[in-house]
Backbone as CSV, one residue per row, in Angstrom:
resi,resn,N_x,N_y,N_z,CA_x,CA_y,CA_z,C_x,C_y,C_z
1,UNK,-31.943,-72.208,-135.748,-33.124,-71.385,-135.571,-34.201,-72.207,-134.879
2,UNK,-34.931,-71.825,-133.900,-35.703,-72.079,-133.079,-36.984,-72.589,-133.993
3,UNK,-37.401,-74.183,-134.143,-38.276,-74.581,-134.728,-38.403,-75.170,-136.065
4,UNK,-37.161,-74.976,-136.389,-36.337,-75.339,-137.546,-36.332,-76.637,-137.617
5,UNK,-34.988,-77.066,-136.706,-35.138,-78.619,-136.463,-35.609,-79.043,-135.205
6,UNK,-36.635,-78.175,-134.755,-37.290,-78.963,-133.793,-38.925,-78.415,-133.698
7,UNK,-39.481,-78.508,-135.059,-41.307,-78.182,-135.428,-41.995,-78.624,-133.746
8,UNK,-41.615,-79.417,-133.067,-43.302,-79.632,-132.035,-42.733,-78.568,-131.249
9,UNK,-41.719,-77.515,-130.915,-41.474,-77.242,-130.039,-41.980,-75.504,-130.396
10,UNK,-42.994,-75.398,-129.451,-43.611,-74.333,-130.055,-42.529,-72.728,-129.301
11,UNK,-42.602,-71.810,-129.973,-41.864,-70.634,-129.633,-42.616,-69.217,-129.011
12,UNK,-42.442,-68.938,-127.890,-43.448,-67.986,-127.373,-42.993,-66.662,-127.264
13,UNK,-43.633,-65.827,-127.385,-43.277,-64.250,-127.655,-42.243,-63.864,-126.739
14,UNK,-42.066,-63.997,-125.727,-40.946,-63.870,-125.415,-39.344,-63.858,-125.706
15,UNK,-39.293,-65.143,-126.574,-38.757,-66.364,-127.095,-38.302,-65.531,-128.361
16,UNK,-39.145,-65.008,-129.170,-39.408,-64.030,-130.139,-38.832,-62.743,-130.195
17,UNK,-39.355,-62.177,-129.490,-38.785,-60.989,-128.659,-37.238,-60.840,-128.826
18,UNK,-36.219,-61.789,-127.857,-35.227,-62.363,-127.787,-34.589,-62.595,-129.080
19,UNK,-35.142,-63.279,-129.686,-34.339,-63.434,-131.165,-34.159,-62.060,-131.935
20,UNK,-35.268,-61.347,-132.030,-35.594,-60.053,-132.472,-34.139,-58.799,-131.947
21,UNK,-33.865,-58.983,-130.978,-33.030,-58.319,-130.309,-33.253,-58.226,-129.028
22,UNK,-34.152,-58.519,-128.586,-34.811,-57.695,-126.990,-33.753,-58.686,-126.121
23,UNK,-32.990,-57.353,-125.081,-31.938,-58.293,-124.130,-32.662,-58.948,-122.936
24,UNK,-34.370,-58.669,-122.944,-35.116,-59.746,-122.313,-36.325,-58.865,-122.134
25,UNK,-37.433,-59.585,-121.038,-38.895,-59.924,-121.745,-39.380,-60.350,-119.807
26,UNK,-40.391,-59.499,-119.673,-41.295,-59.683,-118.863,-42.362,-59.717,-119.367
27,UNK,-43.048,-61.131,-119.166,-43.888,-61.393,-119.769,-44.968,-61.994,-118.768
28,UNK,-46.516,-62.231,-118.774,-46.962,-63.064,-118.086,-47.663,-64.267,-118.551
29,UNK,-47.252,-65.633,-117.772,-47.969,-66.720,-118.105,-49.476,-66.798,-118.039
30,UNK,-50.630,-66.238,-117.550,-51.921,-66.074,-117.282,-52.170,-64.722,-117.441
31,UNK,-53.578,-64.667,-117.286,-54.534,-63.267,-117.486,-54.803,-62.975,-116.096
32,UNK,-53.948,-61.291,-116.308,-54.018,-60.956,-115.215,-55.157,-60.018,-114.684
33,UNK,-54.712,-59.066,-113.403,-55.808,-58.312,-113.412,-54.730,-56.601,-113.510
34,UNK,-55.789,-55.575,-114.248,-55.057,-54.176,-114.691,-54.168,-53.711,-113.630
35,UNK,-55.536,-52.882,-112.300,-54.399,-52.838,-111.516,-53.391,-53.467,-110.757
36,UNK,-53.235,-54.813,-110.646,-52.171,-55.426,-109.636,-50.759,-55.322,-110.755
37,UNK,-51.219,-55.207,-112.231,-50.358,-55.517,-113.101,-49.643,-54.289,-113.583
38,UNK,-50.314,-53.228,-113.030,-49.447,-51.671,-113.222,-48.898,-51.668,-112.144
39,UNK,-49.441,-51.974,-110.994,-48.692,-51.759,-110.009,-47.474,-52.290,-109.824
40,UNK,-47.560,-53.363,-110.337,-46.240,-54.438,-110.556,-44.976,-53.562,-111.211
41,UNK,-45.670,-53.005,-112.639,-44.603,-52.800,-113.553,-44.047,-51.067,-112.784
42,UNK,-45.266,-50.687,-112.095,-44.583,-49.331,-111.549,-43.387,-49.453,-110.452
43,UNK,-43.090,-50.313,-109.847,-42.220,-51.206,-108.511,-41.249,-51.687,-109.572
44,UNK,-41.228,-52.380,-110.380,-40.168,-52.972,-111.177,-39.721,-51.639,-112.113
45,UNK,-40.180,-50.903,-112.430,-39.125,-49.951,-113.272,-38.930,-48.940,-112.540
46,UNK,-38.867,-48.884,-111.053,-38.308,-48.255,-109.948,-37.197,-48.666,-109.698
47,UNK,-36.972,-49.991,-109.725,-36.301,-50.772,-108.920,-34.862,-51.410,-110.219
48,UNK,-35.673,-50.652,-111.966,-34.946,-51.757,-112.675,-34.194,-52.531,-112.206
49,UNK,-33.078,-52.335,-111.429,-31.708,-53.097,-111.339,-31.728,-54.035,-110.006
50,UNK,-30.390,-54.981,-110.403,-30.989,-55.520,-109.160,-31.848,-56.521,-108.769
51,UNK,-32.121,-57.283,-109.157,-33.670,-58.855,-109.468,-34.678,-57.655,-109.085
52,UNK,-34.947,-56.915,-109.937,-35.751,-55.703,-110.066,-37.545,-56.797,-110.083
53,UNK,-37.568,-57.484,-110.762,-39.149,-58.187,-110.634,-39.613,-58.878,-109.576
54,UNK,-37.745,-59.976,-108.781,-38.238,-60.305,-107.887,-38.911,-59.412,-106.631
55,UNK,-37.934,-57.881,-106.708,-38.458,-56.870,-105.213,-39.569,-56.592,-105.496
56,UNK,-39.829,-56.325,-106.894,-41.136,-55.605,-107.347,-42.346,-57.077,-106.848
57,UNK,-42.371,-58.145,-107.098,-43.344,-59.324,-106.855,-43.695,-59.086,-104.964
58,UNK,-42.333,-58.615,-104.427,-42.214,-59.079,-103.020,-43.138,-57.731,-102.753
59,UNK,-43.217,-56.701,-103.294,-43.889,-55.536,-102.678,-44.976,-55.527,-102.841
60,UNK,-45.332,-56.280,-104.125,-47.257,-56.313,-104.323,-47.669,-57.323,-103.392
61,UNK,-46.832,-58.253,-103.288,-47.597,-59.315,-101.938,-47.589,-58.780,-100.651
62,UNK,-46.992,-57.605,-100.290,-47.050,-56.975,-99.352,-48.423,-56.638,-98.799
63,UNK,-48.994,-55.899,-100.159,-50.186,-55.350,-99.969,-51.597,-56.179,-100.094
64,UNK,-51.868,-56.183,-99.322,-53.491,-57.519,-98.516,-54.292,-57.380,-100.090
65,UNK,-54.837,-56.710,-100.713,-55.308,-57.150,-101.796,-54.953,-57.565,-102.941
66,UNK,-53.701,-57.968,-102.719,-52.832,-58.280,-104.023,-52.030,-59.368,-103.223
67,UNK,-51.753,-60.204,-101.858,-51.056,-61.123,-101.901,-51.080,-61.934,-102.510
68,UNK,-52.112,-62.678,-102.845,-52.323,-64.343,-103.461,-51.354,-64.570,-104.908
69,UNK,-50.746,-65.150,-104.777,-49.744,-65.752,-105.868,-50.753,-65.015,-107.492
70,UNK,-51.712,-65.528,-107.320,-52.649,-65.084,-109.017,-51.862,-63.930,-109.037
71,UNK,-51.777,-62.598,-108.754,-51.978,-61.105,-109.250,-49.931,-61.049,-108.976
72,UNK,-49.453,-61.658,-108.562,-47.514,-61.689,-109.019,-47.003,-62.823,-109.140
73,UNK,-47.148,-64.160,-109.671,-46.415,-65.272,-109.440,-46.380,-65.609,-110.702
74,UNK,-47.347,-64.938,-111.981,-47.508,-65.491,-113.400,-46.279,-64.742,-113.732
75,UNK,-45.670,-63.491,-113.589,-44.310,-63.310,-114.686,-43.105,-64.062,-114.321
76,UNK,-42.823,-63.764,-115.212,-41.142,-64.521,-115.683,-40.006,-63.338,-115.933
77,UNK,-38.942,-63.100,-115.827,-38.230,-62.982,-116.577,-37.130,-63.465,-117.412
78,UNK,-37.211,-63.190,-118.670,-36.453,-64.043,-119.643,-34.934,-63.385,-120.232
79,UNK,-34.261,-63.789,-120.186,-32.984,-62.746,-120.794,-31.860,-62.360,-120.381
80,UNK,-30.810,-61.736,-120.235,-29.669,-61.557,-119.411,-29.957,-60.342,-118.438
Protein backbone atom coordinates (compact mmCIF):
# COMPACT_ATOMS: atom_id res chain seq x y z
CA UNK A 1 0.00 0.00 0.00
CA UNK A 2 1.14 3.28 -1.13
CA UNK A 3 2.82 5.06 1.98
CA UNK A 4 2.91 2.24 4.05
CA UNK A 5 6.46 1.45 3.66
CA UNK A 6 7.35 4.40 2.12
CA UNK A 7 5.77 7.59 4.72
CA UNK A 8 7.94 10.63 2.82
CA UNK A 9 6.41 9.67 -0.30
CA UNK A 10 3.43 11.71 -0.43
CA UNK A 11 0.19 10.29 -2.52
CA UNK A 12 -1.84 12.61 -4.78
CA UNK A 13 -5.46 12.42 -5.71
CA UNK A 14 -4.97 11.04 -8.62
CA UNK A 15 -2.87 8.35 -7.12
CA UNK A 16 -6.03 7.92 -4.89
CA UNK A 17 -8.45 7.92 -7.34
CA UNK A 18 -6.56 4.88 -8.92
CA UNK A 19 -6.43 2.83 -5.90
CA UNK A 20 -10.14 3.60 -5.32
CA UNK A 21 -10.94 1.99 -8.65
CA UNK A 22 -10.75 4.85 -11.18
CA UNK A 23 -9.09 3.16 -14.53
CA UNK A 24 -7.48 6.75 -14.62
CA UNK A 25 -7.49 10.49 -13.78
CA UNK A 26 -7.11 13.76 -15.59
CA UNK A 27 -5.98 15.83 -13.38
CA UNK A 28 -4.19 19.27 -13.32
CA UNK A 29 -0.80 20.15 -11.86
CA UNK A 30 -1.54 24.14 -11.43
CA UNK A 31 -4.52 26.56 -11.20
CA UNK A 32 -6.02 26.92 -14.09
CA UNK A 33 -8.19 29.28 -15.88
CA UNK A 34 -12.43 28.19 -16.24
CA UNK A 35 -12.73 28.73 -19.70
CA UNK A 36 -9.52 27.27 -21.36
CA UNK A 37 -10.26 24.34 -18.87
CA UNK A 38 -13.88 23.51 -20.23
CA UNK A 39 -12.81 23.94 -23.32
CA UNK A 40 -10.18 21.41 -22.87
CA UNK A 41 -12.46 18.85 -21.25
CA UNK A 42 -15.19 19.59 -24.09
CA UNK A 43 -12.31 18.43 -27.04
CA UNK A 44 -11.20 15.54 -24.84
CA UNK A 45 -14.59 13.87 -24.24
CA UNK A 46 -15.18 14.31 -27.99
CA UNK A 47 -12.30 12.76 -28.83
CA UNK A 48 -12.31 10.14 -25.66
CA UNK A 49 -10.35 7.57 -27.55
CA UNK A 50 -7.35 7.63 -29.01
CA UNK A 51 -4.51 9.97 -26.81
CA UNK A 52 -7.88 11.76 -26.52
CA UNK A 53 -5.98 14.69 -24.10
CA UNK A 54 -3.09 14.78 -26.22
CA UNK A 55 -5.62 15.99 -29.56
CA UNK A 56 -7.68 17.76 -27.12
CA UNK A 57 -4.20 19.93 -25.68
CA UNK A 58 -3.23 20.24 -29.56
CA UNK A 59 -6.66 21.99 -30.35
CA UNK A 60 -6.70 24.54 -27.50
CA UNK A 61 -3.19 25.65 -28.60
CA UNK A 62 -4.63 26.10 -31.80
CA UNK A 63 -6.64 28.84 -30.66
CA UNK A 64 -4.46 32.41 -30.17
CA UNK A 65 -5.92 32.95 -26.74
CA UNK A 66 -5.25 29.83 -25.26
CA UNK A 67 -1.77 28.87 -26.91
CA UNK A 68 0.74 29.45 -24.12
CA UNK A 69 1.63 26.16 -22.43
CA UNK A 70 -0.18 27.77 -18.84
CA UNK A 71 -3.98 27.13 -20.06
CA UNK A 72 -2.95 23.03 -21.62
CA UNK A 73 0.45 21.79 -20.54
CA UNK A 74 -0.58 21.40 -16.58
CA UNK A 75 -2.73 17.99 -17.18
CA UNK A 76 -1.57 14.66 -17.02
CA UNK A 77 -3.03 11.65 -17.68
CA UNK A 78 -2.74 8.88 -15.24
CA UNK A 79 -3.98 5.25 -15.80
CA UNK A 80 -4.42 2.66 -18.52
Amino acid sequence: MPGTQLPDEAIGLPTALMEAGAAGVVASLWSVADNSTAQLMAHFHRLWRHEALRFAQIELRRQEDFAHPFYWACFAYSGL
